[in-house]
C-alpha positions in Angstrom: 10.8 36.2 -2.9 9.0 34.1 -0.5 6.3 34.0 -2.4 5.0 30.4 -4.1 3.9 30.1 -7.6 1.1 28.7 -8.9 -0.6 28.0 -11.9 -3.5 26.3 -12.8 -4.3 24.9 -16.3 -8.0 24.0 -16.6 -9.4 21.2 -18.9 -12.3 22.7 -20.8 -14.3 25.2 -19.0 -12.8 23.6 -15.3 -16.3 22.3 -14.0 -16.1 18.5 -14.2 -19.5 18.1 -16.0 -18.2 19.7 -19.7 -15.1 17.4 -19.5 -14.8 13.9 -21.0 -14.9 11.3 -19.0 -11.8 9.1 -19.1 -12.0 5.3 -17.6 -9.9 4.2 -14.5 -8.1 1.7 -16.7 -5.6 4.4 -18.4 -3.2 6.8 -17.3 -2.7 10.7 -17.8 0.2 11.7 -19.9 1.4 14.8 -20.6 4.7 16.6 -22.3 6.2 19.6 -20.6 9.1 22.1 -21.5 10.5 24.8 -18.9 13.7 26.4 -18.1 12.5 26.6 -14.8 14.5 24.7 -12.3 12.3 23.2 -9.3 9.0 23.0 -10.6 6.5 20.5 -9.4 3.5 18.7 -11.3 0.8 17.7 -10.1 -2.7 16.3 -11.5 -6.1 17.4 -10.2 -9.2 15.0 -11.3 -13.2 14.7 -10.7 -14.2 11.2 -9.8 -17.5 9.7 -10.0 -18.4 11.5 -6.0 -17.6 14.9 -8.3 -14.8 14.8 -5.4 -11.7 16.7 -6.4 -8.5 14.3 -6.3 -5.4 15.3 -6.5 -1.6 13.6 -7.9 1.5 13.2 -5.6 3.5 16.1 -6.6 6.3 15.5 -9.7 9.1 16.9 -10.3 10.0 18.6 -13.8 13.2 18.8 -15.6 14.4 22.5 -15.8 16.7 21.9 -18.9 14.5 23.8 -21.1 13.7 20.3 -23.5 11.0 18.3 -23.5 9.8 15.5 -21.4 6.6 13.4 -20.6 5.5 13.1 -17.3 2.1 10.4 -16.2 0.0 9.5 -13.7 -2.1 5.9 -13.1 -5.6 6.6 -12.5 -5.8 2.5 -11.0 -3.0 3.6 -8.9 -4.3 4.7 -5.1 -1.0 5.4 -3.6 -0.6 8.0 -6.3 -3.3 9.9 -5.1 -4.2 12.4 -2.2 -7.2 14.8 -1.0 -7.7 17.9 -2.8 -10.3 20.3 -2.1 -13.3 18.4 -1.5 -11.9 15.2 -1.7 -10.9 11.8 0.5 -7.8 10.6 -0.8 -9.5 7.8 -2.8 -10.6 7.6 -6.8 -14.4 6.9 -6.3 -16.0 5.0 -9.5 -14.9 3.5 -12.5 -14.4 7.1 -14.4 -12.3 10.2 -13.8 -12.6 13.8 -15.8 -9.2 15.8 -15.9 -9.7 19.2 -14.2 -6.4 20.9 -14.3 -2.8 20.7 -14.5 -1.5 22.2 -11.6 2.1 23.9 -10.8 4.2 24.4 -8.1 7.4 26.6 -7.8 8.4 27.6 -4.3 9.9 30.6 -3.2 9.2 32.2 -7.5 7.5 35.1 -7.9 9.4 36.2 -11.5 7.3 35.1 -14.8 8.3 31.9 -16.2 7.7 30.0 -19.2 6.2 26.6 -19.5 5.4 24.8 -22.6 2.3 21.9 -22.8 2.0 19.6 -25.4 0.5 16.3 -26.0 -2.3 15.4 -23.1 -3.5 11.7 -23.5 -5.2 9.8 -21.8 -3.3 6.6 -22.6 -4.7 2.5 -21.9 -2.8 0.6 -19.3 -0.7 -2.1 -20.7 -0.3 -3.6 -16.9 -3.0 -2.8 -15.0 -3.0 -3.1 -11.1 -4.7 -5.8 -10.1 -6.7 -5.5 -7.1 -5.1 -6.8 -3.8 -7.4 -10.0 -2.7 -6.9 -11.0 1.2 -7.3 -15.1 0.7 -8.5 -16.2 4.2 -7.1 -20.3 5.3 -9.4 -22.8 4.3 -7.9 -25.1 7.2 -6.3 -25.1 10.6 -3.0 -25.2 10.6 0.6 -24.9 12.6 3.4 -24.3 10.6 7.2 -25.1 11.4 9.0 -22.8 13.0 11.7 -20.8 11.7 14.6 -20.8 11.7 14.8 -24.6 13.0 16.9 -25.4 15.0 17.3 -21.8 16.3 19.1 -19.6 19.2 17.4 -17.3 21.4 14.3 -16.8 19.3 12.1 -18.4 16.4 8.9 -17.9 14.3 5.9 -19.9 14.4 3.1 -18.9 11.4 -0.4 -20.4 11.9 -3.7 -20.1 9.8 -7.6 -20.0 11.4 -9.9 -20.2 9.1 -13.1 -19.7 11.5 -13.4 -17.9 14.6 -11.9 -20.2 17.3 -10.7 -20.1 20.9 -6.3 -20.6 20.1 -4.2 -22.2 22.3 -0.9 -22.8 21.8 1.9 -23.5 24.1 5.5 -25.3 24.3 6.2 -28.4 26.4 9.1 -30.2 26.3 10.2 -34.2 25.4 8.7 -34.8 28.9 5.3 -32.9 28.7 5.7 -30.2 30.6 4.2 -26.8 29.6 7.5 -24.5 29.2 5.7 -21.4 27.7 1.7 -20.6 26.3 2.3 -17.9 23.5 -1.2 -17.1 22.9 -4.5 -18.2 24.6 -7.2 -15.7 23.1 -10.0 -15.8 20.6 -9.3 -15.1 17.1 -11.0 -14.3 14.3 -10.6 -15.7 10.3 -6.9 -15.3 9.0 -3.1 -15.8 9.1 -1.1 -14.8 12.6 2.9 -15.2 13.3 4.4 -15.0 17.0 7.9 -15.0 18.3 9.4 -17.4 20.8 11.8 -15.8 22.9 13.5 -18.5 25.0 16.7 -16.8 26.1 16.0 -18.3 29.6 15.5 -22.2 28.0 17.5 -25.0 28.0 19.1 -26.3 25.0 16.8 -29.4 23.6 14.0 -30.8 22.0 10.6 -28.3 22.1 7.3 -29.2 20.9 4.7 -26.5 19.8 1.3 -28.0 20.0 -1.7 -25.5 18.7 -5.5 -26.4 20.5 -8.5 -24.8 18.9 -11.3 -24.8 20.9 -9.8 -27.3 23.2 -9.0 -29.9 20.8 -5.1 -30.3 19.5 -5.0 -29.5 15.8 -1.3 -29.4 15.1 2.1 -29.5 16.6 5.5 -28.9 15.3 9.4 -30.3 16.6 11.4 -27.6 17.3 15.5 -27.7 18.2 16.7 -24.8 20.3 20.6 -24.9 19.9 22.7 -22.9 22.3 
């Protein structure tokens, strides 16, 4: 047939307000039997929005023994839109709606067994990401160093400032600006590509604002 199959199991009555709510800091286990080859899994939850969320899809084992299958609720890249929602787990609590299943191309009755559905404490909890913005000017060394062709140069802004910054070589003279732009708070990396430079002695020299903050030696080796 060309027909998918679908099932839904609902938790409770299916309407998000008689389920229990279960805290972001756990994950939803379940144990699942089938003799159905190329079924799929997949988790739908109510967040705190009452927005409908739904698990990346899982595969289940068709050997016809048992297995335990989970999904992080602390976890976003396990989660996608479903029905009314964004993607995104909303609040600090989820309630389970439904176990949902997926056979493609099965119209036949098959035969799944459900056991054990926890909602089980994280031993490892994901941290959230922090973005740590520089607390200083600075202009690292380049790499690699001494270099061929190309090399790195990684500098940090920890205001928003007018960047300069530009290669000279032992004698002074400007070879190359790489940037000369306003930038905001944070961490940046450009490339220098000097496939048309001699080899030698380079200097990098950053200027915020017009002042000279930092410079770096760098050794292009041909």
């Amino acid at each position: 047939s060309s027909n998918d199959w679908v099932v839904r199991l609902l938790s409770g009555s299916g309407s998000a307000i008689n389920n229990i709510k279960i805290p972001r800091a756990r994950e939803i286990s379940f144990a699942l039997k089938t003799a159905q080859p190329g079924l799929e899994v997949a988790v739908l939850i109510d967040d705190d929005n009452s927005q409908m969320e739904g698990s990346l899809r899982m595969n289940v084992e068709g050997d016809n023994a048992w297995h335990t299958y989970s999904v992080r609720l602390d976890s976003a890249e396990l989660w996608t839109n479903y029905s009314n929602g964004n993607g995104a787990i909303d609040g600090d609590y989820v309630t389970l709606d439904a176990l949902m299943f997926y056979a493609p191309n099965q119209s036949a009755d098959r035969i799944i067994y459900l056991d054990a559905v926890e909602a089980i404490k994280i031993n490892n909890p994901i941290e959230p990401a922090v973005t740590r913005l520089p607390e200083v000017f600075k202009l690292h060394p380049n790499y690699p160093n001494p270099f061929n062709a190309h090399t790195t140069l990684n500098y940090d802004i920890p205001i928003n400032s007018y960047v300069n910054i530009s290669i000279y070589d032992i004698h002074g003279r400007r070879i190359n600006t790489l940037v000369n732009s306003q930038h905001s708070s944070g961490s940046y990396s450009l490339s220098w590509n000097c496939t048309n430079v001699p080899s030698g002695m380079y200097i990098a020299i950053m200027q915020v604002n017009g002042k000279m903050l930092s410079s770096q030696k760098m050794l292009l080796v041909k």
